[in-house]
FIFI-660009 format. One record per residue (C-alpha): residue number from 1; residue in one letter; chain; y, z, x. Coordinates in steps of 0.25 Angstrom, whole numbers, padded with zeros to 4 digits. Layout:
# residues N
<node nr="NUM" rest="A" kette="A" Y="Y" Z="Z" X="X"/>
...
***
This chain:
# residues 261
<node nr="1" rest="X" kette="A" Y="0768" Z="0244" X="0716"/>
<node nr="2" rest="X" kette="A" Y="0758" Z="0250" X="0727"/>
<node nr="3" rest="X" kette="A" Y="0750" Z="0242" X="0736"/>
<node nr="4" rest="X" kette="A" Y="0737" Z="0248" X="0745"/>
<node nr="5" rest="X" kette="A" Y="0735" Z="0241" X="0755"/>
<node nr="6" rest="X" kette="A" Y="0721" Z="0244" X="0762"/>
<node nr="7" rest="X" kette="A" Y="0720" Z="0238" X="0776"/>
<node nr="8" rest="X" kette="A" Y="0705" Z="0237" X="0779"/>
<node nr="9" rest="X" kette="A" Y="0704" Z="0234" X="0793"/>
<node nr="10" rest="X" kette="A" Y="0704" Z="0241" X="0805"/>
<node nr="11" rest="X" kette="A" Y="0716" Z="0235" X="0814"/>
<node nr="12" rest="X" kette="A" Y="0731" Z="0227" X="0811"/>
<node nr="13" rest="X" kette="A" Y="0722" Z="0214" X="0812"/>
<node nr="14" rest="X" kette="A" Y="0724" Z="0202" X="0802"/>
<node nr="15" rest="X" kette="A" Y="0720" Z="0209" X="0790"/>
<node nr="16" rest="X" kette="A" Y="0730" Z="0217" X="0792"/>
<node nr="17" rest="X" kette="A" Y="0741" Z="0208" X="0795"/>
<node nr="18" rest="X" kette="A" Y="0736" Z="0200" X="0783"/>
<node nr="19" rest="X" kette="A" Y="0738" Z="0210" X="0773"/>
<node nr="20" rest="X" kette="A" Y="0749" Z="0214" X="0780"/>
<node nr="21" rest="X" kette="A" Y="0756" Z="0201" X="0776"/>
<node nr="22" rest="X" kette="A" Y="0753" Z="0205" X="0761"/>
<node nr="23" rest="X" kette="A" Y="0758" Z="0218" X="0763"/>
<node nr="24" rest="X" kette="A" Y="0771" Z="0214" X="0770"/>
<node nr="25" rest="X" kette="A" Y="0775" Z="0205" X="0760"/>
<node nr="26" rest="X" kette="A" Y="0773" Z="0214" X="0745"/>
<node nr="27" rest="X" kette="A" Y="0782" Z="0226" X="0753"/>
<node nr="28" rest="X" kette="A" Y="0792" Z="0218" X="0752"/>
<node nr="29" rest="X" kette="A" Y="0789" Z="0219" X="0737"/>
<node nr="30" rest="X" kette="A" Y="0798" Z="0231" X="0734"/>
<node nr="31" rest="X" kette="A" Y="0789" Z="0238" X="0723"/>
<node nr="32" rest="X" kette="A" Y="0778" Z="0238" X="0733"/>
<node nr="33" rest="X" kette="A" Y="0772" Z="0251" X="0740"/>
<node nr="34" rest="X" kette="A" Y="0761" Z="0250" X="0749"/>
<node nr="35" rest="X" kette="A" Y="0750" Z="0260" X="0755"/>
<node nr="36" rest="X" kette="A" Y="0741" Z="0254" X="0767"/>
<node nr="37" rest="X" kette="A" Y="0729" Z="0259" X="0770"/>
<node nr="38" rest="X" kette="A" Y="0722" Z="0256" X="0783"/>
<node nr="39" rest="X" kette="A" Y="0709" Z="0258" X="0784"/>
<node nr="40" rest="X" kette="A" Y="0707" Z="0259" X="0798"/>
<node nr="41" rest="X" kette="A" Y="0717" Z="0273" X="0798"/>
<node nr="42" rest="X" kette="A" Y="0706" Z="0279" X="0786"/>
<node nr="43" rest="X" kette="A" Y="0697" Z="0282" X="0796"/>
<node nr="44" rest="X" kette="A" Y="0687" Z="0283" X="0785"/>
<node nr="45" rest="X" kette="A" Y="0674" Z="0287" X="0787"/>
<node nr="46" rest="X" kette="A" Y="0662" Z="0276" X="0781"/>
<node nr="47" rest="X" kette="A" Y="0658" Z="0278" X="0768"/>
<node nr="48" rest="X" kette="A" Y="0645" Z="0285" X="0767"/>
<node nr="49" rest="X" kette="A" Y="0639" Z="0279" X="0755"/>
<node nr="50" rest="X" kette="A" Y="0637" Z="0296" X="0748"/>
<node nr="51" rest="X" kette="A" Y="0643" Z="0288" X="0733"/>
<node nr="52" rest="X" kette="A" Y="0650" Z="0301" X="0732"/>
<node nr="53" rest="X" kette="A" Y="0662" Z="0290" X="0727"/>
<node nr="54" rest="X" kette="A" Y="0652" Z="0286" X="0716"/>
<node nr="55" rest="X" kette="A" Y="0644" Z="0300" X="0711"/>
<node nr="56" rest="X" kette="A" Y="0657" Z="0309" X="0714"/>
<node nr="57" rest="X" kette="A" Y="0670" Z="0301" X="0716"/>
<node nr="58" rest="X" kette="A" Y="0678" Z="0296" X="0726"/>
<node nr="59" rest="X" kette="A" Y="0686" Z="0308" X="0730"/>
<node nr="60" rest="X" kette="A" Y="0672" Z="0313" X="0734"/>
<node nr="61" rest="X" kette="A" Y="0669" Z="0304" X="0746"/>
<node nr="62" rest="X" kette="A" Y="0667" Z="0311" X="0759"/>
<node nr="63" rest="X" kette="A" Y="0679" Z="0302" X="0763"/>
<node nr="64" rest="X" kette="A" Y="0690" Z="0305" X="0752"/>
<node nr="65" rest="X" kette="A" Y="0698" Z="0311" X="0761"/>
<node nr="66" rest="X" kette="A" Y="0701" Z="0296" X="0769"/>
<node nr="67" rest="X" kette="A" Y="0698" Z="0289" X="0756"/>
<node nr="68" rest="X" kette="A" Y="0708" Z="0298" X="0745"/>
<node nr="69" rest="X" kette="A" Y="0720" Z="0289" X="0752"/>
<node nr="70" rest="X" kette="A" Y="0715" Z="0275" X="0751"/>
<node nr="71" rest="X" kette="A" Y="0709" Z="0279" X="0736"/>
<node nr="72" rest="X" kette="A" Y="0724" Z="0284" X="0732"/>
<node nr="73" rest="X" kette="A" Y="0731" Z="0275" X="0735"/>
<node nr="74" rest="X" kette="A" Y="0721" Z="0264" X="0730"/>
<node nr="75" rest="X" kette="A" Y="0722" Z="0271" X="0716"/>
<node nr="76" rest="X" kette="A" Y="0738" Z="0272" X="0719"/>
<node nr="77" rest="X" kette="A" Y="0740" Z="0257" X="0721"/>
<node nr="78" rest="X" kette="A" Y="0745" Z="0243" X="0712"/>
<node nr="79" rest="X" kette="A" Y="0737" Z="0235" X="0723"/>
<node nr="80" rest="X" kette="A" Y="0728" Z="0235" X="0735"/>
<node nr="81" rest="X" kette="A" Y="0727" Z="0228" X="0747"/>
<node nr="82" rest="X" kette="A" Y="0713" Z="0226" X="0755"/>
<node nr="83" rest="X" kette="A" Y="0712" Z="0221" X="0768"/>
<node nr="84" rest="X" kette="A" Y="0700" Z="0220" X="0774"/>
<node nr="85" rest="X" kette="A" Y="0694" Z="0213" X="0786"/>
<node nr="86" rest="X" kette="A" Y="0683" Z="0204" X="0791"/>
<node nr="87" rest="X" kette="A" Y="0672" Z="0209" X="0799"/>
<node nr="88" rest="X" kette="A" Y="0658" Z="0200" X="0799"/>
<node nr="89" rest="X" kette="A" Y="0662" Z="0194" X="0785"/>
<node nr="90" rest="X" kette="A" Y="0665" Z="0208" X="0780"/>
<node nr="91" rest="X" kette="A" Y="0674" Z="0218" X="0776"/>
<node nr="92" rest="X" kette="A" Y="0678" Z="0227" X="0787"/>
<node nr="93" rest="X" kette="A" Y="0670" Z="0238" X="0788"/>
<node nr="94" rest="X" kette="A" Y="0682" Z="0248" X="0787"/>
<node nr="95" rest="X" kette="A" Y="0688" Z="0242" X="0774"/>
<node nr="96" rest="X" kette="A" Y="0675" Z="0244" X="0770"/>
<node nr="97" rest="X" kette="A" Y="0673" Z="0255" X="0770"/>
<node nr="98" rest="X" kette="A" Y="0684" Z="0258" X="0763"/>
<node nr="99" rest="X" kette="A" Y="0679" Z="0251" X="0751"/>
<node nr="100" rest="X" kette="A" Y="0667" Z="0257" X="0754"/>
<node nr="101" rest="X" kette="A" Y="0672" Z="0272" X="0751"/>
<node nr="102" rest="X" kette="A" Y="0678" Z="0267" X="0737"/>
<node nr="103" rest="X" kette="A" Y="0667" Z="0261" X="0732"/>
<node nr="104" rest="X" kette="A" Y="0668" Z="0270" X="0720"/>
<node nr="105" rest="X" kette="A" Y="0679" Z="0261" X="0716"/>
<node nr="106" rest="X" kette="A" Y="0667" Z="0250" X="0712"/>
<node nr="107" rest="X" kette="A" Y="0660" Z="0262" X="0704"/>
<node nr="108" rest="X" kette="A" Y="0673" Z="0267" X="0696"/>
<node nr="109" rest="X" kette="A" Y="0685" Z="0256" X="0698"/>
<node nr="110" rest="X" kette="A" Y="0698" Z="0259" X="0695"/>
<node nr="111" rest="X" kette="A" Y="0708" Z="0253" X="0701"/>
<node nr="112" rest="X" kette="A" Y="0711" Z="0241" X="0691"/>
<node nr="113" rest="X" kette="A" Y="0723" Z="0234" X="0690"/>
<node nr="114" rest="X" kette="A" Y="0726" Z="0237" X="0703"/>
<node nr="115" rest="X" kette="A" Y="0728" Z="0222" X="0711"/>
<node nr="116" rest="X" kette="A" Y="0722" Z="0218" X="0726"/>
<node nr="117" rest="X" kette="A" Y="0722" Z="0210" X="0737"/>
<node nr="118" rest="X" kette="A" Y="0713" Z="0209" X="0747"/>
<node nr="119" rest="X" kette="A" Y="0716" Z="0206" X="0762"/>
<node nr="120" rest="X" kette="A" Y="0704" Z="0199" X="0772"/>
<node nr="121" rest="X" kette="A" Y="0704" Z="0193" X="0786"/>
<node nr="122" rest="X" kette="A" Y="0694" Z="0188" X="0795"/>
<node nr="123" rest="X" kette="A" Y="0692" Z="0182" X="0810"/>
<node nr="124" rest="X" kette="A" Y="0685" Z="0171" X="0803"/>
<node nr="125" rest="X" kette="A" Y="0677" Z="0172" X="0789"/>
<node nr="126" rest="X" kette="A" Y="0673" Z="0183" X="0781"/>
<node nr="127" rest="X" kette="A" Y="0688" Z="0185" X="0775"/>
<node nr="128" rest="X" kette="A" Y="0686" Z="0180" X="0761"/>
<node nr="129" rest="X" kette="A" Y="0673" Z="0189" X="0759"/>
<node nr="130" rest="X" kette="A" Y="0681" Z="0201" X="0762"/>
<node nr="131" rest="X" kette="A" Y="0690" Z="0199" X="0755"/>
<node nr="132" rest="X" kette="A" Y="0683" Z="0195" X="0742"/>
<node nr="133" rest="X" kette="A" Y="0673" Z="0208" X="0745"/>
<node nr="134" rest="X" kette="A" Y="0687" Z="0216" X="0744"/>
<node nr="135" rest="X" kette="A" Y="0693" Z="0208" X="0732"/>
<node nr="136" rest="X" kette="A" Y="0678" Z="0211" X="0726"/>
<node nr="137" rest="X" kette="A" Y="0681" Z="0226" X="0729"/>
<node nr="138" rest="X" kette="A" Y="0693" Z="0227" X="0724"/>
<node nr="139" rest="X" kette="A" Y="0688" Z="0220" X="0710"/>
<node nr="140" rest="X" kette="A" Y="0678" Z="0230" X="0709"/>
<node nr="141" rest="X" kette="A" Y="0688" Z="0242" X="0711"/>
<node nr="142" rest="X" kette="A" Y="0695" Z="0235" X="0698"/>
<node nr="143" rest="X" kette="A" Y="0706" Z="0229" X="0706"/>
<node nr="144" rest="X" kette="A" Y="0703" Z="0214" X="0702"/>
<node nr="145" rest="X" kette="A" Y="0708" Z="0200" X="0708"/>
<node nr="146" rest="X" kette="A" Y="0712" Z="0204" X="0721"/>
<node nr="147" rest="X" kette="A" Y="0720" Z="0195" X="0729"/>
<node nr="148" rest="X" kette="A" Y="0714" Z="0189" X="0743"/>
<node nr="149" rest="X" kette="A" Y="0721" Z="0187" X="0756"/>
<node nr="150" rest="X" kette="A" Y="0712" Z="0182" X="0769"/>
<node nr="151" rest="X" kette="A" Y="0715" Z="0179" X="0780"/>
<node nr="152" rest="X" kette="A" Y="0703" Z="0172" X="0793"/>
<node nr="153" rest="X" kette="A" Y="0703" Z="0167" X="0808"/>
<node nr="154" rest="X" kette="A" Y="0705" Z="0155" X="0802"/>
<node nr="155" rest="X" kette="A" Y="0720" Z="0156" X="0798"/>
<node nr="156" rest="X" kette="A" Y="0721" Z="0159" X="0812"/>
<node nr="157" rest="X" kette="A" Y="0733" Z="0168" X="0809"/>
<node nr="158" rest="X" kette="A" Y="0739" Z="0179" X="0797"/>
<node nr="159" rest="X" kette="A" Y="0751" Z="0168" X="0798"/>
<node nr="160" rest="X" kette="A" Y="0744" Z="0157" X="0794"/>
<node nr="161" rest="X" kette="A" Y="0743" Z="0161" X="0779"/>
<node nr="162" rest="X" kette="A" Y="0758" Z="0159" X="0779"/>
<node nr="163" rest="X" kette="A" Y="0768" Z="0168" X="0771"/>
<node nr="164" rest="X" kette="A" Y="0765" Z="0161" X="0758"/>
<node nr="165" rest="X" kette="A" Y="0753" Z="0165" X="0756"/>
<node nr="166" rest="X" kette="A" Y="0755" Z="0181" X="0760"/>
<node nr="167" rest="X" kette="A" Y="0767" Z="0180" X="0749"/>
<node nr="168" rest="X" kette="A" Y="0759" Z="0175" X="0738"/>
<node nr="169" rest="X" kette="A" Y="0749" Z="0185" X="0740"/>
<node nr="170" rest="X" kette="A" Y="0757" Z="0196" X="0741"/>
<node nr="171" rest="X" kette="A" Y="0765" Z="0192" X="0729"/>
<node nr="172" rest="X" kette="A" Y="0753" Z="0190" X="0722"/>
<node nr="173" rest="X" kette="A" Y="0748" Z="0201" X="0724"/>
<node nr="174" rest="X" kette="A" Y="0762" Z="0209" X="0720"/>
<node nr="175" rest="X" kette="A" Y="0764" Z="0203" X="0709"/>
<node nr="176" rest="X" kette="A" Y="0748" Z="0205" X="0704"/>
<node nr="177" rest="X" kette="A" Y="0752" Z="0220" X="0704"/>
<node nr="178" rest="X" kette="A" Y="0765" Z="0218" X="0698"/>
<node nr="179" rest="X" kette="A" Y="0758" Z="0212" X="0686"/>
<node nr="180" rest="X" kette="A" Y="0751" Z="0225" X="0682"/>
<node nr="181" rest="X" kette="A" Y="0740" Z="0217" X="0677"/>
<node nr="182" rest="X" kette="A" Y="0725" Z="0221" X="0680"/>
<node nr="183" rest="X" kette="A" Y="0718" Z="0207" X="0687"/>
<node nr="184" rest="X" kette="A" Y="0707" Z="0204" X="0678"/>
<node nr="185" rest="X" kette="A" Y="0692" Z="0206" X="0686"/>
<node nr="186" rest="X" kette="A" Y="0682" Z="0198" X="0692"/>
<node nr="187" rest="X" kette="A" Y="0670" Z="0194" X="0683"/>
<node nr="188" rest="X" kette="A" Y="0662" Z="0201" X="0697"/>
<node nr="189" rest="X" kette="A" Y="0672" Z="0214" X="0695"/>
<node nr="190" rest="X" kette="A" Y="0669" Z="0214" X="0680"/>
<node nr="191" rest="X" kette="A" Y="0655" Z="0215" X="0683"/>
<node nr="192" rest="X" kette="A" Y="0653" Z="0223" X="0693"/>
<node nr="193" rest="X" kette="A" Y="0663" Z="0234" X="0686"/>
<node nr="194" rest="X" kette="A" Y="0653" Z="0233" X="0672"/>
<node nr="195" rest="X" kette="A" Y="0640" Z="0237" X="0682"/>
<node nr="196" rest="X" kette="A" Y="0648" Z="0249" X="0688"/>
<node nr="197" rest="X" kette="A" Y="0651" Z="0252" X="0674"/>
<node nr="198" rest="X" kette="A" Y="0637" Z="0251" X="0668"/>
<node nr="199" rest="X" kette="A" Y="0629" Z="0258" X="0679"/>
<node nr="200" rest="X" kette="A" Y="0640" Z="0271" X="0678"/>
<node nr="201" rest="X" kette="A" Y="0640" Z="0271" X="0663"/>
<node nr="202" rest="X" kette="A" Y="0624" Z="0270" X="0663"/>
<node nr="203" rest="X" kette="A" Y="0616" Z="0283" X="0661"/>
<node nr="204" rest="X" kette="A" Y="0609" Z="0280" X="0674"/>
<node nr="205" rest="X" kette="A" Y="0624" Z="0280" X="0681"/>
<node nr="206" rest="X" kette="A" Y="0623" Z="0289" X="0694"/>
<node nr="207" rest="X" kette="A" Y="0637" Z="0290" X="0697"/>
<node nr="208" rest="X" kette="A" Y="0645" Z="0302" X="0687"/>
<node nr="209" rest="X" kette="A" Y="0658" Z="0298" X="0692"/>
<node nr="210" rest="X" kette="A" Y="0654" Z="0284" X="0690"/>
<node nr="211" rest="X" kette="A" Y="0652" Z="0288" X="0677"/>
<node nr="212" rest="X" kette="A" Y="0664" Z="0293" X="0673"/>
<node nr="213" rest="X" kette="A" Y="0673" Z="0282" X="0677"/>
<node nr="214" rest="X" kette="A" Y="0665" Z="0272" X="0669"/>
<node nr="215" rest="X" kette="A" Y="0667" Z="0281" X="0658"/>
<node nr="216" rest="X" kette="A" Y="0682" Z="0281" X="0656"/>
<node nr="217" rest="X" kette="A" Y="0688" Z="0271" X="0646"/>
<node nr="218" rest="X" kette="A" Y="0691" Z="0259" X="0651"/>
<node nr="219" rest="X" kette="A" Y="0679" Z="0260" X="0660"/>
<node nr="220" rest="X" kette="A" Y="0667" Z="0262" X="0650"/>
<node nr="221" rest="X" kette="A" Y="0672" Z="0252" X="0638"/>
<node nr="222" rest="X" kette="A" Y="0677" Z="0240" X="0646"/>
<node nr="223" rest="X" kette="A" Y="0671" Z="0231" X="0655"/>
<node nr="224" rest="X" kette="A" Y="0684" Z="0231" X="0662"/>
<node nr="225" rest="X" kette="A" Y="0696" Z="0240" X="0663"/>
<node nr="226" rest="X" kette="A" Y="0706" Z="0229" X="0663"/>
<node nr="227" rest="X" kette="A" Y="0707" Z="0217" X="0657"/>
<node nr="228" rest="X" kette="A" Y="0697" Z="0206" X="0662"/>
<node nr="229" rest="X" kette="A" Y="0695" Z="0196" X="0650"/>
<node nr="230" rest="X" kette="A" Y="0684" Z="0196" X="0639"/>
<node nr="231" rest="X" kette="A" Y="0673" Z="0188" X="0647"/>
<node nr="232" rest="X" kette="A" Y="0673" Z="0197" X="0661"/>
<node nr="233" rest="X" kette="A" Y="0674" Z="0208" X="0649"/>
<node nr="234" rest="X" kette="A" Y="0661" Z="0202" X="0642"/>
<node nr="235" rest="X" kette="A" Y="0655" Z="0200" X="0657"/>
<node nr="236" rest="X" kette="A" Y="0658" Z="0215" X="0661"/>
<node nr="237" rest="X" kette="A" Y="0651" Z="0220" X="0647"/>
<node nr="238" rest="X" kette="A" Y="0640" Z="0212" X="0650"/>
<node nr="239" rest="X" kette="A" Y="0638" Z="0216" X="0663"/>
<node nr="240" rest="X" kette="A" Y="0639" Z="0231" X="0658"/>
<node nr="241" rest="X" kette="A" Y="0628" Z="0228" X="0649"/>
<node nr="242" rest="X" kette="A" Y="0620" Z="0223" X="0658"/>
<node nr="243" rest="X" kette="A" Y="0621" Z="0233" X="0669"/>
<node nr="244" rest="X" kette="A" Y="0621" Z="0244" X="0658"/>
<node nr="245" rest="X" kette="A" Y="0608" Z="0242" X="0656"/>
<node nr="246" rest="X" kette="A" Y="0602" Z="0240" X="0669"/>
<node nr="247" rest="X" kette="A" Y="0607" Z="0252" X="0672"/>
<node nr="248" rest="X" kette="A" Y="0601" Z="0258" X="0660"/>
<node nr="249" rest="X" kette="A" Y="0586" Z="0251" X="0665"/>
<node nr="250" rest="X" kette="A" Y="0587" Z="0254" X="0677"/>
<node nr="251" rest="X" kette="A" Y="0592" Z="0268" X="0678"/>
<node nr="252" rest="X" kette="A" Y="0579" Z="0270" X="0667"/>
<node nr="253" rest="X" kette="A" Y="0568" Z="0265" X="0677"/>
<node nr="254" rest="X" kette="A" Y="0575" Z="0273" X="0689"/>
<node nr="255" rest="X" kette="A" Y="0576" Z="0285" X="0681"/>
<node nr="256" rest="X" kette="A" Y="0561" Z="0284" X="0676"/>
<node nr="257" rest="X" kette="A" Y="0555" Z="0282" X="0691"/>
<node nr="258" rest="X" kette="A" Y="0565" Z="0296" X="0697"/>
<node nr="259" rest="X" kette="A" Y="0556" Z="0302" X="0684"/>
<node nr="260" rest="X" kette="A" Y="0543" Z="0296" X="0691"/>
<node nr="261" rest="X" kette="A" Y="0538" Z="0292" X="0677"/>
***
């Protein structure tokens, strides 16, 4: 079993500490191995928006060299852990901008079946919106039903949350990737995964390698790849529909004003 931890922020503070306390515990699991990832040693440059990910692929962003690591050993792992922390309500900017440079995986998700959780702290408020924005990301990478653990000011201190509940979840989330069972997605997740599908299958599609994923069994004739249930089935098929055609309207009345007719 193989666990990728990414620590998002930029110093040993109480995000990491509180994703510590969850790392500490599953290496006593002795079929766990671990890679950690700091962002702050990446020393990764920001992303600069060239959609190179998109067009090309991800092995052709100006940044591959730093991001070829995090991208292997995301593909390599049972389960991820993010940890990010709260600056101004937000996502610290250095988390994401790691997100930000594998934005491709919203365009062409692949990493179903894989289980998550999601670390967030803050001085005061803003924890719980991080850490649904990462849960959210996640979701849309295919790695569905993430678990959450927070942490604010509030709680006055990391010890405050007791030893109980770091045990339950850090066993819940072992024992989520010991099942081997893909989480089913959110109805949100379900959506949004039929729009990317519809706009890179339509005619009018600017992305090739876009394109291509969407074309691979199990990508162009389900509205999911894993099992999700008949009504977020019917939900995603409908939104395909729906987005289908837009695309096919829309893409005709921009084609037709590039022409000038």
């Amino acid at each position: 079993m193989k666990i990728l931890v990414i620590h998002g922020s930029m110093r040993n503070g109480n995000t990491s500490s509180l994703a510590g306390e969850i790392v500490e515990r599953l290496k006593q699991k002795p079929d766990v191995e671990f890679t950690e990832i700091r962002v702050a040693d990446l020393e990764l440059p920001f992303c600069c928006s060239c959609h190179v990910c998109f067009s090309e692929g991800e092995e052709f962003c100006p940044h591959y060299e730093v991001m070829r690591g995090v991208q292997s050993a995301l593909n390599d792992c049972d389960g991820l852990i993010l940890s990010g922390a709260t600056y101004m309500w937000a996502l610290n900017a250095a988390m994401k901008n790691l997100l930000d440079h594998m934005a491709y995986g919203f365009h062409r998700p692949v990493w179903f079946g894989k289980k998550g959780m999601v670390v967030a702290t803050s001085t005061g408020v803003g924890e719980k919106g991080v850490a649904k924005y990462l849960r959210t990301v996640l979701g849309q990478w295919g790695i569905n039903g993430a678990i959450v653990v927070t942490l604010n000011s509030k709680e006055k201190q990391l010890q405050s949350k007791g030893a109980a509940f770091f045990d339950r979840a850090s066993e819940r989330f072992y024992r989520q990737i010991a099942s081997g069972k893909p989480t089913p997605p959110a109805l949100k997740s379900i959506a949004v995964h039929n729009s990317f599908r519809a706009m890179s299958l339509s005619e009018f599609g600017e992305s090739k390698r876009d394109a291509e994923h969407w074309r691979q069994p199990g990508f162009v004739d389900k509205a999911y790849p894993v099992k999700a249930g008949p009504l977020k089935y019917a939900v995603g098929a409908i939104v395909h529909g729906l987005v289908g055609r837009s695309s096919k309207i829309i893409g005709k009345v921009y084609a037709k004003r590039l022409s000038g007719s």
